[in-house]
C-alpha positions as CSV (number, residue, x, y, z in Angstrom):
1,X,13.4,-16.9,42.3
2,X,13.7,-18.8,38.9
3,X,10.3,-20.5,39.7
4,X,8.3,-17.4,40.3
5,X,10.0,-16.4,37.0
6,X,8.2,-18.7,35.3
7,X,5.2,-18.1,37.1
8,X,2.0,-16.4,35.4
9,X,2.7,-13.0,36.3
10,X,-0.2,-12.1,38.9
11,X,0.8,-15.3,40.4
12,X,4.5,-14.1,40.2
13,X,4.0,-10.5,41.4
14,X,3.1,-11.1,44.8
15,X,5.7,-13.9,45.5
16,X,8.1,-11.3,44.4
17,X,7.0,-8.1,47.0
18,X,7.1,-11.1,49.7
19,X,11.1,-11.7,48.9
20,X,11.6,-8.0,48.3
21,X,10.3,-7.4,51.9
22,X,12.7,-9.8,53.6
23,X,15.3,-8.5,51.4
24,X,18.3,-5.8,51.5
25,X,20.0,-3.3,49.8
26,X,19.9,-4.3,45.5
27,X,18.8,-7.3,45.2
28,X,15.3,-5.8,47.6
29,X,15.3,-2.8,44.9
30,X,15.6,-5.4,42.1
31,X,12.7,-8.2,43.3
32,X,10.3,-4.9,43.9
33,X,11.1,-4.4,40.2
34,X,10.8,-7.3,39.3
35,X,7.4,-7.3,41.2
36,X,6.3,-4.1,39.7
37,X,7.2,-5.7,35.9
38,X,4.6,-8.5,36.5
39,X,2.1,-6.4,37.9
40,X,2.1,-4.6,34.9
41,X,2.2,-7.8,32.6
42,X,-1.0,-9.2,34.6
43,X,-2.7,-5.7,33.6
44,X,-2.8,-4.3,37.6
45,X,-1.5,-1.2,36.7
46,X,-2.5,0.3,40.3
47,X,-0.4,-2.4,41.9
48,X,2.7,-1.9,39.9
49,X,2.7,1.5,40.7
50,X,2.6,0.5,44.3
51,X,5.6,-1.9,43.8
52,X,7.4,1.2,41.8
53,X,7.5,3.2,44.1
54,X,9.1,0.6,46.5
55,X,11.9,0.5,44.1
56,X,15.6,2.4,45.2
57,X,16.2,3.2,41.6
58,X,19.9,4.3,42.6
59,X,20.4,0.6,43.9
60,X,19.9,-1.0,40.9
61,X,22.7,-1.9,38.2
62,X,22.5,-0.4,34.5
63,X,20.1,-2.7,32.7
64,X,18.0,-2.6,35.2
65,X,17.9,0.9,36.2
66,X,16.7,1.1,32.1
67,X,13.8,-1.3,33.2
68,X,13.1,1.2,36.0
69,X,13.0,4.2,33.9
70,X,10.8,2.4,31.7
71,X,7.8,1.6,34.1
72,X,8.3,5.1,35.6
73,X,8.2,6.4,31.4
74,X,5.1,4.4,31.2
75,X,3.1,5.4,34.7
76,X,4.2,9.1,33.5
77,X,2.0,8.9,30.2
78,X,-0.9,7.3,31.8
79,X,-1.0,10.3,33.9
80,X,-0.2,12.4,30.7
81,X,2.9,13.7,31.6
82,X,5.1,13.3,28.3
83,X,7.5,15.8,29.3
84,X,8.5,14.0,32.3
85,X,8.4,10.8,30.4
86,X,10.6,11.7,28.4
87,X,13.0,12.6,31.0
88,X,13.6,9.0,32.0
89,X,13.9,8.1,28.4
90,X,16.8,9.4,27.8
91,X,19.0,6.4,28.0
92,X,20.7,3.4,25.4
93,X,17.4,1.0,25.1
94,X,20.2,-1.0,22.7
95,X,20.7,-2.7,26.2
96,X,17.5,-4.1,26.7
97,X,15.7,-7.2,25.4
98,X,13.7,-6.8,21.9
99,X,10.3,-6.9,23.9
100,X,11.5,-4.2,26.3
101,X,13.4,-1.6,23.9
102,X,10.3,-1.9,21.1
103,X,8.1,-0.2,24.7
104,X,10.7,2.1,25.2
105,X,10.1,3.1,21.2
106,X,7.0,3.5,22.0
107,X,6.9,5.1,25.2
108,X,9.2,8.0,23.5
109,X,7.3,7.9,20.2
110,X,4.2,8.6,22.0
111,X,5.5,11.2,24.0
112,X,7.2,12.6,21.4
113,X,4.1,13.1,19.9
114,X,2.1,14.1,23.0
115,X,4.6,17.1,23.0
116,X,4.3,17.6,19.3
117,X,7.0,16.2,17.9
118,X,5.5,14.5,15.0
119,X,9.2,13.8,13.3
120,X,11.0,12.7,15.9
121,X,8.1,10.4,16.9
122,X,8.1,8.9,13.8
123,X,11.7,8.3,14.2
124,X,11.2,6.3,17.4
125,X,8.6,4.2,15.3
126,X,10.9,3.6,12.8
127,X,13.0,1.5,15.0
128,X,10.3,-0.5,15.9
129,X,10.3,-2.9,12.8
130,X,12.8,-5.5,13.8
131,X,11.0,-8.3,15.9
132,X,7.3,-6.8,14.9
133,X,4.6,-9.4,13.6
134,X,3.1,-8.6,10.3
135,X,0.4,-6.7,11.5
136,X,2.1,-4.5,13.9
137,X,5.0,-3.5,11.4
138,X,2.0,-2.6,8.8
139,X,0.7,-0.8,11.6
140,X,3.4,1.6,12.3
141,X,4.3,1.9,8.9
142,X,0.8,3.7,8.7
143,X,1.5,5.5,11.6
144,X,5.0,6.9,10.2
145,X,3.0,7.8,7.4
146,X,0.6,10.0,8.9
147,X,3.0,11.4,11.4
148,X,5.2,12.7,8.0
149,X,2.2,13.8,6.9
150,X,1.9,16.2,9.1
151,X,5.6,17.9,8.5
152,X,5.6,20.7,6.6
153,X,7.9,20.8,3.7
154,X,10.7,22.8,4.5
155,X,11.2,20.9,7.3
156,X,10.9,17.3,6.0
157,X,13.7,18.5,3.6
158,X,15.6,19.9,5.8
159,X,15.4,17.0,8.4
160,X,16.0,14.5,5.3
161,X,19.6,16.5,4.9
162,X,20.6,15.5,8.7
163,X,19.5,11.5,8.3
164,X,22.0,9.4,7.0
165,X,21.0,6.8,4.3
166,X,21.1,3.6,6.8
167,X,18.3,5.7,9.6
168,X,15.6,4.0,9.9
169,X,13.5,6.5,9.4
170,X,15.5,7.7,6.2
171,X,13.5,5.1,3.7
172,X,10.1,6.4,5.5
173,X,11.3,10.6,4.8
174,X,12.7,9.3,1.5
175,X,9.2,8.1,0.5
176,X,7.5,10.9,1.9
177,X,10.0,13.2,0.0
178,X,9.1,11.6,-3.0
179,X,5.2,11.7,-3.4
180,X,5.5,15.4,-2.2
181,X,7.4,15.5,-5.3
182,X,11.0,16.8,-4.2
183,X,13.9,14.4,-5.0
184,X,15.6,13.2,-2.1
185,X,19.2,13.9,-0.9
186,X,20.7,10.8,-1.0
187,X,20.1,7.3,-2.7
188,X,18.5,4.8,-0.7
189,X,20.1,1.7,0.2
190,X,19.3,-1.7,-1.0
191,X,16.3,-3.1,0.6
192,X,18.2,-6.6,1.9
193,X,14.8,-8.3,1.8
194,X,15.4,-8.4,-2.1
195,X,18.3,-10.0,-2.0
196,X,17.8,-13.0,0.1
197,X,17.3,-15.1,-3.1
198,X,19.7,-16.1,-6.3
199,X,19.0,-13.9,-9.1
200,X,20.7,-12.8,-12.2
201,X,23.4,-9.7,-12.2
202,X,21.4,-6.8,-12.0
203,X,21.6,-4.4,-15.1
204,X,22.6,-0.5,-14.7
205,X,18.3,0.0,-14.4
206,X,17.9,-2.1,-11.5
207,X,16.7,-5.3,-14.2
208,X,17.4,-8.3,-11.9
209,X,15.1,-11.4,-12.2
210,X,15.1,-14.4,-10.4
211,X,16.8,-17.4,-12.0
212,X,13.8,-19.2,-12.0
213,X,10.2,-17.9,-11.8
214,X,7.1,-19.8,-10.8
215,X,3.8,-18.7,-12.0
216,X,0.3,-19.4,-10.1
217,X,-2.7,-18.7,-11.8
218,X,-6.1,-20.6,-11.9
219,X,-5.4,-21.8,-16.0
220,X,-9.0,-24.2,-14.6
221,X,-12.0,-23.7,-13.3
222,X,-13.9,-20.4,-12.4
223,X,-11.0,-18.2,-13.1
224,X,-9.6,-19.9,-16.3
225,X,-10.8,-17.1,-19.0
226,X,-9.1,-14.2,-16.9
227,X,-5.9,-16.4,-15.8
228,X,-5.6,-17.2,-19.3
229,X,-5.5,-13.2,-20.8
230,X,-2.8,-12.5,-17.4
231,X,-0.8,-15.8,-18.8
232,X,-0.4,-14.9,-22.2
233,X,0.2,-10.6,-21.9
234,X,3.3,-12.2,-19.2
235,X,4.4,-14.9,-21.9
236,X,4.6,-11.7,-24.1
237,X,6.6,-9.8,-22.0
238,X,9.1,-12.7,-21.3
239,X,9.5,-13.6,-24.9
240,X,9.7,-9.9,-25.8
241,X,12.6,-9.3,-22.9
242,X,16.6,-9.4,-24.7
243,X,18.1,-9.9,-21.8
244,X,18.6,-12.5,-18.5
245,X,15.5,-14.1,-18.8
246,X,14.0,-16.4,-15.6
247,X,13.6,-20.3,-16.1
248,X,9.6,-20.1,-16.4
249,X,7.3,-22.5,-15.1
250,X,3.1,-22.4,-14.8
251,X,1.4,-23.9,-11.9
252,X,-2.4,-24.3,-12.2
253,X,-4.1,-23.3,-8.9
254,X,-7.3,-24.4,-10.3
255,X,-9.1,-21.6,-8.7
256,X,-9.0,-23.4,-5.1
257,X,-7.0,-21.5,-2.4
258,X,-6.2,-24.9,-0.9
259,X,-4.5,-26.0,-4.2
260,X,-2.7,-22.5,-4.4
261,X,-1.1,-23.6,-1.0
262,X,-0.2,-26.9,-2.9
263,X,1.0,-24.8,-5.6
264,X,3.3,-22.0,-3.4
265,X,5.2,-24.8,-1.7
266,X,5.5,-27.1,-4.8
267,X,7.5,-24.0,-6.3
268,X,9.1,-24.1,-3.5
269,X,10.1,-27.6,-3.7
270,X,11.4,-27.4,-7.5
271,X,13.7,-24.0,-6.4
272,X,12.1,-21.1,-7.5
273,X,13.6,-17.9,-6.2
274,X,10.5,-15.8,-6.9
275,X,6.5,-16.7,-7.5
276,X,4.1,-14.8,-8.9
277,X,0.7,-15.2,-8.3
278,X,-1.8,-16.4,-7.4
279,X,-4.7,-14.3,-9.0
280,X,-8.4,-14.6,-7.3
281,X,-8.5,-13.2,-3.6
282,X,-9.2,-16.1,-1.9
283,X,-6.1,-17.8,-3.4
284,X,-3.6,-14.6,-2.5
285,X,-5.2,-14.8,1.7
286,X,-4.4,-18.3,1.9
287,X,-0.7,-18.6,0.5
288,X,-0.5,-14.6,2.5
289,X,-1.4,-17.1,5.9
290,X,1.6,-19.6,5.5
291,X,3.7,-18.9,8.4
292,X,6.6,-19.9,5.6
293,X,6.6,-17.0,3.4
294,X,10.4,-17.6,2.1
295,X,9.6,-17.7,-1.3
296,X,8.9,-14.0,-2.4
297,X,5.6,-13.4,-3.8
298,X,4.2,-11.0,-6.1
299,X,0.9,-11.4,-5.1
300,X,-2.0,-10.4,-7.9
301,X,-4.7,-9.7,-5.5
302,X,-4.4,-7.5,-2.4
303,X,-5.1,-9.1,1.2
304,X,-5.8,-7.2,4.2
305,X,-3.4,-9.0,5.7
306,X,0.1,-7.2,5.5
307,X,2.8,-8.9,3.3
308,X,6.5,-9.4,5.0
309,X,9.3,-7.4,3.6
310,X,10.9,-8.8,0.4
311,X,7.1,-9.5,-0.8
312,X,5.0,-7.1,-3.3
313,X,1.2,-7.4,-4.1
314,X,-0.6,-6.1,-7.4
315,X,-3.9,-5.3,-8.3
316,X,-6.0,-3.6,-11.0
317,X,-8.2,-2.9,-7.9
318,X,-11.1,-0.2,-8.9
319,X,-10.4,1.9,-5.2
320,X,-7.2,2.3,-6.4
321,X,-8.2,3.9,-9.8
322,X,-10.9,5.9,-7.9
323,X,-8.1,7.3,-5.5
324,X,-6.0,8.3,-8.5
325,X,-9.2,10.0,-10.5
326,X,-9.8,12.1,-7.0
327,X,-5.9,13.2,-6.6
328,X,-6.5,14.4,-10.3
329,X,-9.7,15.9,-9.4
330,X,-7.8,17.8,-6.3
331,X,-4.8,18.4,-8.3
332,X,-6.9,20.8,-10.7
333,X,-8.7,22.2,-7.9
334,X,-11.9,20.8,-8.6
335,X,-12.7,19.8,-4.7
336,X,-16.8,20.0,-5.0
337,X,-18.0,16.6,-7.3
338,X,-21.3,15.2,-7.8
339,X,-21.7,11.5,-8.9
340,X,-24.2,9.2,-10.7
341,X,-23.8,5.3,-10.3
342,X,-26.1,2.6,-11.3
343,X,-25.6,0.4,-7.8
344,X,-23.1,-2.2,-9.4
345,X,-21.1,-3.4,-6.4
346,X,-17.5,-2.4,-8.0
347,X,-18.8,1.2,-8.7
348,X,-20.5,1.6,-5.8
349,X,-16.6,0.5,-4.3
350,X,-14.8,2.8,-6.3
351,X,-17.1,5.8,-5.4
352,X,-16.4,5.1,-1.6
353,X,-12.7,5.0,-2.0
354,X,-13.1,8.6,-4.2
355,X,-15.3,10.4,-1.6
356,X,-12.8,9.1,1.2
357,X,-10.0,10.5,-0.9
358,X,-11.7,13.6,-1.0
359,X,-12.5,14.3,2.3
360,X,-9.1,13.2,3.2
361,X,-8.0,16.3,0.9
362,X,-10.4,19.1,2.0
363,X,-12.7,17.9,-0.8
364,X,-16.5,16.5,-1.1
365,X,-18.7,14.5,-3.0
366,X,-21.7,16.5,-2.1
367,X,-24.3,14.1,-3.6
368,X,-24.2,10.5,-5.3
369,X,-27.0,9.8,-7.4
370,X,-28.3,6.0,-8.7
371,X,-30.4,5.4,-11.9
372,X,-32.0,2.2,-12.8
373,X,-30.0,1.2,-15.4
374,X,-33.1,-0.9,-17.4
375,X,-34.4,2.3,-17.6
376,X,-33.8,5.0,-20.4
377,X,-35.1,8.1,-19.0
378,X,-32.7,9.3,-16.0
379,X,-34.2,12.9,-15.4
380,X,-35.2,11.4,-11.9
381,X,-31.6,11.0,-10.8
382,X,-30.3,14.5,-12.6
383,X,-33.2,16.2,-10.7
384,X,-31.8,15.0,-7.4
385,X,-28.7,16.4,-8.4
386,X,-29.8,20.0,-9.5
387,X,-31.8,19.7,-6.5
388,X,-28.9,19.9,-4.0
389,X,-26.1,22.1,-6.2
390,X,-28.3,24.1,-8.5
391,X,-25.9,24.7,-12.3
392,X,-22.8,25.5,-10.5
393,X,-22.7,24.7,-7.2
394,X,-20.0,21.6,-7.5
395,X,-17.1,21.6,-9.9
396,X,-17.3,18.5,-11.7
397,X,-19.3,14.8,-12.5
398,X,-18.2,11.6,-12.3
399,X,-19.8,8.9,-13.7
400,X,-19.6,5.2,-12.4
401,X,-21.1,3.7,-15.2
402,X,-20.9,0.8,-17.9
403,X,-20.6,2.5,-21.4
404,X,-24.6,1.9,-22.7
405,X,-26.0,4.1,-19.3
406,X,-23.2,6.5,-19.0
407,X,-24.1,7.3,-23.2
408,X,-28.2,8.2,-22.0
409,X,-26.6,10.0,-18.9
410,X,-24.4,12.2,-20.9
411,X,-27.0,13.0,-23.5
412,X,-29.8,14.5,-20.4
413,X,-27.0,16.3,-18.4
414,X,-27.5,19.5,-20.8
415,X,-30.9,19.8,-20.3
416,X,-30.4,20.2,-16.9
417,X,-27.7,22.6,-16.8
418,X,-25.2,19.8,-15.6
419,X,-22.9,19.8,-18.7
420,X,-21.2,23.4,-18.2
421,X,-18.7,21.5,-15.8
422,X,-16.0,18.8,-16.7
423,X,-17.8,15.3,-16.8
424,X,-14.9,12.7,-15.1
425,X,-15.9,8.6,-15.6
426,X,-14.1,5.3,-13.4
427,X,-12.9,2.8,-16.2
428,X,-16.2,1.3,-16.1
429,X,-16.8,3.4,-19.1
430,X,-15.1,1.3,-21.7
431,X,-17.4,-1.8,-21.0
432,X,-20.1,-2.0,-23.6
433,X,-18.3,1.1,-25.6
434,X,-16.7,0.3,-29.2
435,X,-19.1,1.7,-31.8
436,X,-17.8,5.3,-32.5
437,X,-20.8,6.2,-34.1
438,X,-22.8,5.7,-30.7
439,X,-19.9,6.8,-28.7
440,X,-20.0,10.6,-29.3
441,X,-22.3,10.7,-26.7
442,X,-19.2,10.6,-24.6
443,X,-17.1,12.8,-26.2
444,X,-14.9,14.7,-23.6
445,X,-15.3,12.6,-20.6
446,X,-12.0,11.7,-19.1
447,X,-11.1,8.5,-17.6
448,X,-8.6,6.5,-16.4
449,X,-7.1,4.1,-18.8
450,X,-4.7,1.4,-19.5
451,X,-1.1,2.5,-21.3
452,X,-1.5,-0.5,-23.4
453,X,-2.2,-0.9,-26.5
454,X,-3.1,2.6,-27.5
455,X,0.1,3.9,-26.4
456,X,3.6,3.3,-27.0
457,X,5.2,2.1,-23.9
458,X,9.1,0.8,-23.8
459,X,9.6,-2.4,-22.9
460,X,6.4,-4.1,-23.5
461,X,5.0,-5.4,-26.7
462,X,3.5,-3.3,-29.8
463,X,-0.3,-3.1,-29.7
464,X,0.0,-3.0,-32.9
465,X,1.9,-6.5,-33.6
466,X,0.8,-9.9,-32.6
467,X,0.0,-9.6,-29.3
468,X,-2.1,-7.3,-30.1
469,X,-4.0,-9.9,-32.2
470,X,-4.2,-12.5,-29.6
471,X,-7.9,-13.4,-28.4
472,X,-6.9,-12.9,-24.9
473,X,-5.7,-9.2,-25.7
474,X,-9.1,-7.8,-27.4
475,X,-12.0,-5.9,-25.9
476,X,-12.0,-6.2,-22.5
477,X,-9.6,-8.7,-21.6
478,X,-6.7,-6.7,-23.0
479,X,-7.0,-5.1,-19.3
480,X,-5.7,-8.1,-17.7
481,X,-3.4,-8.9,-20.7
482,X,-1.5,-5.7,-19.7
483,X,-1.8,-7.2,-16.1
484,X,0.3,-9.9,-17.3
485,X,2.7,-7.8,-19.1
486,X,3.3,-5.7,-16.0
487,X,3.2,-8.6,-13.5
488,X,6.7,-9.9,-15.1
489,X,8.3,-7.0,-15.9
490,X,7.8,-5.9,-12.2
491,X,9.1,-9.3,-10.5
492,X,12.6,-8.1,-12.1
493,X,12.4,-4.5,-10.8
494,X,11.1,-5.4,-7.4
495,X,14.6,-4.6,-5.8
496,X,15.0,-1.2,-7.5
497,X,11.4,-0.4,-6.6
498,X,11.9,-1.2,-2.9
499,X,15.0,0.9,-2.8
500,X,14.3,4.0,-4.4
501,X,10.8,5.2,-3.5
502,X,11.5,8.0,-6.4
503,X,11.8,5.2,-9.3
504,X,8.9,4.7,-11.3
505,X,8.8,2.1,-13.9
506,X,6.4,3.1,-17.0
507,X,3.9,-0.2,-17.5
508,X,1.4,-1.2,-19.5
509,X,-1.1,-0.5,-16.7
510,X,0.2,3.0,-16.4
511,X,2.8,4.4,-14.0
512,X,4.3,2.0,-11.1
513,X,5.9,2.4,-8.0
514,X,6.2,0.5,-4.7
515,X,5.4,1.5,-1.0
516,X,6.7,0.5,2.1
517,X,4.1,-1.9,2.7
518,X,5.1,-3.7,-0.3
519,X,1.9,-2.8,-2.7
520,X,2.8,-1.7,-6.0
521,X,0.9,1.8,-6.6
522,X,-0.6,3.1,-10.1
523,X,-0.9,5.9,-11.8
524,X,-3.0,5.1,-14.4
525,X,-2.8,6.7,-18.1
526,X,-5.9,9.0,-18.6
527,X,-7.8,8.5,-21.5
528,X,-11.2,11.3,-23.2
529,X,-13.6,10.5,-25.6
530,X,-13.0,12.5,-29.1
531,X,-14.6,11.5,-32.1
532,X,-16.4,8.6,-30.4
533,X,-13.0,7.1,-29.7
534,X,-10.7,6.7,-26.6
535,X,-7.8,8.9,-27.2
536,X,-5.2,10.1,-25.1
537,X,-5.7,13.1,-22.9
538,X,-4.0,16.3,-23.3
539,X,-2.0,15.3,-19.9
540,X,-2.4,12.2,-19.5
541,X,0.7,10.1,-21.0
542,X,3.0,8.8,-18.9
543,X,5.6,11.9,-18.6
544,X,7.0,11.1,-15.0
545,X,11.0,10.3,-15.0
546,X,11.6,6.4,-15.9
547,X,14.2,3.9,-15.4
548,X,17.3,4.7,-17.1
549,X,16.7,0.6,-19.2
550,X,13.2,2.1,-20.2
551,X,14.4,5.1,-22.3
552,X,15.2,4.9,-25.9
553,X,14.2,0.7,-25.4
């Protein structure tokens, strides 16, 4: 039957019920498997039943009385029976072919879950991984997520206890563990994808850069001014490091994604072990498409398409900031917000990604409100606000505005009654702000902020010094200058980041950690307006436990 084998399977499926017919004993129970198998591949789910239930399961030799109990698992949970389902799935799928044993992972995950088993579903998921494409793992690395998610504490510690450090799932409850805030029971292991390249000894705070370190950025063309404040806060941070310190080399992507193709596999060409880079969007999608990811990136964009293992991707994205302003929001209780924007595409973004936060949490934004922002008088906007929550029907406003609007905004709220709650701003407010004396009008708005340079943050140049100074640190480049700073500190980290979803390494961007999906999440510093003047609020340094290299340096 080789030829049939080969066959396209509705072609195949019939060929095979003809041989099963004429046959005997196993190898008749085997072909109407067989037949059954490529009914189902061809997407004749009726048929394959039929050819099922020709099969003499108790004919049929080990591997492929799994096979049997597979289709039989599957034809169960279309008619929703996951109890029964998971009857036949009680066997070793470590038998089976990759394609085969990731269904049978997913045959028990989801009936697991139709029985509501949301850990152990999770578990089956977790053993998925191995043999996924890039989009699938991503996929069920979502799906673990959300299936944690729905474990109650006591429990998720508890369970975390019984998993030994190299389950599958462990890394996944580790995580989950560790943004619930409890510390886990056991170290994680090394993540092996970080170690698939030559790098230096790593120190006793996980410090361990590649030998050599390729950087992409777009030093011409469209992207030159920002390239050049992320160039010089990383040249900072490398001359500012005392210890193993990576052979550095600049490639200029010239703000083309076809030349940061070039660019990726030139680095790979001279023997980098690690790239960083490249910066705009368009350049991060098309070195994320290479089929030939072996060079480990630290991207400095986000793409939707999911990174492999081993890889990280950075961003000063604004959703990101507005997610952590509306966890802040929550973790004070204030769940009812009210927003003004002036319809510039990034705040419109970052108001989006805090009212999804919100209702994620039980929160709402119960009404967004857009001024003209050539205009002075904004009474038009308040008034549709007061309209819908009165003085004190919302808990506090948040701002998405430039400095020169938010200032006008600030100064009406009173007059409508809209000042007696806290007043919250995206980091929008620190463009066009500078001049204390017209900066009062903002006193005691909070917003996120940078660490650097108003605060003192080990391991990353003084404000205060010459980097400070530069050009390319002033104003409002100094944002992307503590990009830099962070974007090489965290290419020697990346291996203690992956491994111990607990660790957090203080940047000058704020807080950092790393997810499963390889993105590096912030916690920015939060920053209020005193005296006309950004200072640091009340809780907003960077208290959170650090790497053991970062204290005292």
């Amino acid at each position: 039957m080789a030829p049939v084998a080969d066959a396209p399977p509705l072609t195949a499926a019939p060929a095979y019920e003809t041989a099963a017919a004429r046959a005997r004993g196993s190898t008749r129970a085997e072909l109407y498997l067989r037949a059954a198998e490529a009914w189902q591949a061809g997407g004749d789910t009726h048929a394959a039943e039929r050819a099922l239930s020709a099969v003499d399961g108790r004919r049929l030799a080990t591997d492929d009385a799994l096979r049997y109990d597979l289709l039989r698992a599957e034809s169960e949970l279309r008619d929703q029976a996951g109890e029964r389902a998971l009857q036949r799935l009680r066997g070793d799928p470590s038998r089976l072919p990759d394609p085969l044993r990731q269904r049978w992972h997913a045959a028990r995950a989801e009936a697991l879950l139709a029985s509501d088993r949301p850990f152990e579903a999770a578990a089956e998921l977790s053993r998925l991984a191995v043999g996924q494409t890039r989009t699938e793992r991503a996929e069920s690395l979502a799906t673990i997520a959300r299936l944690l998610a729905r474990v109650d504490d006591d429990t998720l510690r508890h369970r975390a206890d019984a998993l030994a450090a190299d389950d599958p799932l462990y890394r996944h409850v580790a995580a989950a563990l560790s943004e619930r805030g409890f510390a886990v029971p056991r170290p994680v292991p090394p993540d092996p994808a970080f170690d698939q390249i030559e790098r230096a000894p790593a120190d006793a705070d996980g410090y361990r850069p590649a030998r050599r370190l390729a950087v992409l950025l777009p030093l011409t063309g469209a992207l030159a001014s920002a390239a050049e404040s992320v160039r010089d806060g990383l040249l900072s941070a490398h001359f500012g490091e005392t210890r193993n310190r990576p052979d550095l080399r600049f490639y200029d992507t010239e703000s083309s994604p076809e030349r940061a193709v070039e660019r990726y596999r030139e680095a790979q060409r001279d023997g980098a072990g690690q790239v960083i880079g490249p910066l705009g969007r368009d350049e991060v999608a098309a070195v994320a498409a290479l089929a030939d990811l072996s060079l480990p990136l630290l991207a400095l964009n986000r793409d939707e398409r999911p990174l492999p293992p081993g890889h990280m991707s950075f961003s000063l994205a604004p959703e990101d900031e507005a997610i952590a302003l509306a966890d802040r929001l929550l973790r004070r209780g204030q769940r009812r917000t009210v927003a003004i924007s002036d319809g510039d595409p990034v705040g419109e973004r970052s108001l989006a990604a805090f009212a999804e936060r919100l209702r994620e949490a039980g929160g709402e934004l119960l009404v967004s409100a857009r001024i003209d922002p050539t205009f002075s008088n904004h009474s038009t906007a308040i008034g549709q606000i007061h309209a819908v929550v009165g003085t004190d029907g919302f808990d506090a406003v948040v701002l998405a505005l430039q400095a020169p609007q938010a200032r006008m905004v600030a100064a009406q709220l009173p007059a409508a009654g809209l000042a007696r709650r806290p007043i919250y701003a995206t980091s929008r407010i620190v463009l066009g702000s500078g001049d204390p004396r017209l900066d009062r009008e903002l006193d005691g708005i909070e917003f996120p902020d940078l660490a650097w340079p108003t605060r003192t943050v080990p391991g990353t140049p003084s404000g205060e010094g010459p980097a400070g100074q530069l050009d390319s640190a002033r104003g409002g480049r100094a944002r992307l200058f503590a990009f830099g700073i962070d974007a090489y500190r965290l290419s020697g980290y990346g291996g203690r980041l992956a491994s111990d979803p607990s660790a957090v390494l203080r940047g000058a961007t704020g807080e950092l950690r790393l997810d499963l999906f390889g993105n590096v999440l912030r916690e920015p510093a939060w920053s209020v307006f005193e005296g006309g003047r950004p200072q640091p609020a009340s809780d907003g340094g960077l208290a959170t436990e650090t790497m053991a290299a970062d204290v005292g340096r």
